[in-house]
N, C-alpha and C positions, 0 to 999 in steps of 0.2 A: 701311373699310366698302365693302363692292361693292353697287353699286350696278343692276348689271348692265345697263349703258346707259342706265338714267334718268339725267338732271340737276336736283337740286336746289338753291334757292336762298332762303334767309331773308332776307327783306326785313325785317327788325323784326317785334318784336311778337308776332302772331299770325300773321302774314301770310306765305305761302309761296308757291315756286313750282317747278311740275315741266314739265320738260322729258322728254315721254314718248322709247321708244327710235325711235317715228316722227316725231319732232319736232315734238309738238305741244304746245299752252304751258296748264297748267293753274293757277289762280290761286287759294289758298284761301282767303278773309275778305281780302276788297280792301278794305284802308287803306294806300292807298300814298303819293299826291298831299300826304295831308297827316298822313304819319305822320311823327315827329320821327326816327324811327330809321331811315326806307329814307333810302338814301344818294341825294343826285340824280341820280347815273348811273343808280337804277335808276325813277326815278319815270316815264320813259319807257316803256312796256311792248312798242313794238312790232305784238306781236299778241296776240293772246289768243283760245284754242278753247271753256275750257270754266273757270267759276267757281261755288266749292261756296263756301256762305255757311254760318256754326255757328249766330249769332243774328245778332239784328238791335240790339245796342248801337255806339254810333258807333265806338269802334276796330274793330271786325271787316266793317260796312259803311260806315266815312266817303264811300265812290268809288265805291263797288257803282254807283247810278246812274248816275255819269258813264262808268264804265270802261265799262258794258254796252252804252251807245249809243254810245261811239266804236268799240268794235270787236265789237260783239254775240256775245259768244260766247253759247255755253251755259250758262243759270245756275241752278244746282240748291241747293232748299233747302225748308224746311217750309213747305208752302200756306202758314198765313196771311203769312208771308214773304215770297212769291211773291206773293200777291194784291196788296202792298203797293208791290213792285218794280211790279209790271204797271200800278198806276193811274198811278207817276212813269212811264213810257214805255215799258218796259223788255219788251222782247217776243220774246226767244227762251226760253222757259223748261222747267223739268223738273222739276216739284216732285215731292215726296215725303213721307215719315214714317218712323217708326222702324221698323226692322226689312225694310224695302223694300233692294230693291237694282235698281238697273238698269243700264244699260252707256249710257255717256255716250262719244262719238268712240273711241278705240282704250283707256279705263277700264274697272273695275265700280267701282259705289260703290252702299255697305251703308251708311245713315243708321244710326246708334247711340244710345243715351243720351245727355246730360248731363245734370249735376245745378245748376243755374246757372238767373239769373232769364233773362228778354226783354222788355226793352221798347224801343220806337224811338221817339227822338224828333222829331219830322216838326214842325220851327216851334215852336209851344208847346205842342204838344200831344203827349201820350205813348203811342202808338199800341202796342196789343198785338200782340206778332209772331209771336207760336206757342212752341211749348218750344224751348229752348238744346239743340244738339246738336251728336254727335259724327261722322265720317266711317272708313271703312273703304276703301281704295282698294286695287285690285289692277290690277295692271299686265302686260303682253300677258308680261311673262317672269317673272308668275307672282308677282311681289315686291309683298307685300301692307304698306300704310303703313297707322297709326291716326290720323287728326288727332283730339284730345280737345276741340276748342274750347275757351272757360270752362268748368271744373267743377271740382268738389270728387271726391276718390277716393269710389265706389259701390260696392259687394259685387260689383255684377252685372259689372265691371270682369272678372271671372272668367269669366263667361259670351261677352263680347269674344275671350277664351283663346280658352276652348271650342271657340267655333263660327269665328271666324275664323287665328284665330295669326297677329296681324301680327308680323312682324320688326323692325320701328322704329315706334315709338313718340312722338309729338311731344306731351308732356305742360307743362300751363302748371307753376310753380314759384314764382312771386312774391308769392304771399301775398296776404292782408289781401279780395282780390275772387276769386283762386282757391285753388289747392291753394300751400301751402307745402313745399320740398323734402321736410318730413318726410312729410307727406299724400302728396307724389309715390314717394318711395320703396316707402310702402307699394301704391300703385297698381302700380309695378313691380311686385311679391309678385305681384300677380293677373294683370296681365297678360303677365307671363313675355318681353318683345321681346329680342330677341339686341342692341340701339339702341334709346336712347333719347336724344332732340332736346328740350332744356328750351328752351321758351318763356316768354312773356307774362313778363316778367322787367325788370328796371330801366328799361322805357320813364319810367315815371313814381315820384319818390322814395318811395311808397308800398310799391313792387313791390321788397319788398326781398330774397327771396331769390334765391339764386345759386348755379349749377352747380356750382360747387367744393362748396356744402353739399349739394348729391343728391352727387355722388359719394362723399363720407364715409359717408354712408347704405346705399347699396344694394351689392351681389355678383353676381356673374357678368353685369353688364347694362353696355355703352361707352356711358359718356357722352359724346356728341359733343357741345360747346360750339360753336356755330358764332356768325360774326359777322353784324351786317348787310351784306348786298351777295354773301356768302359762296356762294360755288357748290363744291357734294361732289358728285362722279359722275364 
């Protein structure tokens, strides 16, 4: 898979990370600090320009706060999201909504669907965070990514096609809280990627499906298995 100068790297889970072709560090659902799957070499981040948040359940923002105020990047995700980030301190922000796109450092990023719940737990309390969504990123050389965050396969998954054609694909696959390989493969059908990135996958023994089962599944699509820590580019 070319990459064509991006650097990417899965940190576990849901959690990704691109290195744009101008070197800047993009972060997506920061669970890193205390995700069971990022390797400790990588719980160090360095630096960080810009963070796209899907919801607000604790694996996809476990760090969101801490990461934002140690290295403020830019952090983009649904107002009530964003409102929620900004009362814990959190003060570079970029909200948005579905169907919105805007150009975030040397990105675009097209908010999408999901089909998936949102709530954030803040102490004891279960704070409503806005809808569960999905990301469209396109990159200065044109190579367009889909992150799906949580969700279950949606018709409009078709409409993703349509209007955008990402080329890769990072689809959850673990079942039981998202899509199961078999739900993913059909999502393949619709969204046509030349790659697809199976995530959200055996963090937890519930998460039981696995790459090896989307490949039995789908045709003409490379599953790329990557591991945590794993850098392709």
């Amino acid at each position: 898979m070319d990459l064509k100068g991006i650097k990417l790297t899965w940190l576990g889970h849901a959690t990704f990370r691109f290195q744009t072709p101008a070197g800047r560090s993009v972060l997506i659902d920061p669970w890193v600090m205390n995700n069971p799957k990022c390797p400790d070499s990588e719980k160090d981040l360095k630096k960080l320009d810009v963070m796209l948040i899907t919801h607000g359940h604790g694996d996809h923002i476990g760090d969101a706060v801490e990461i934002a105020k140690k290295y403020n990047p830019t952090v983009v995700g649904i107002p009530e999201l964003i409102g929620w980030l900004t009362k814990k301190g959190v003060q570079n922000t970029a909200e948005m909504n579905k169907g919105g796109t805007q150009t975030v450092g040397d990105i675009r990023v097209t908010m999408v669907h999901a089909d998936h719940s949102c709530g954030i737990q803040d102490g004891d309390q279960l704070v409503y965070g806005g809808e569960a969504c999905g990301y469209v990123i396109e990159f200065s050389n044109q190579l367009r990514f889909y992150h799906a965050g949580d969700t279950n396969v949606f018709g409009d998954m078709k409409i993703i096609h349509d209007l955008y054609a990402p080329e890769v694909a990072m689809i959850p696959i673990g079942d039981h809280y998202t899509m199961s390989p078999r739900e993913a493969a059909y999502a393949c059908g619709l969204l046509k990627p030349k790659t697809v990135i199976p995530m959200h996958f055996g963090t937890f023994p519930v998460l039981t499906g696995r790459p090896s089962d989307l490949e039995k599944l789908v045709k003409g699509v490379e599953v790329v298995q990557m591991r945590p820590g794993q850098t392709i580019g």
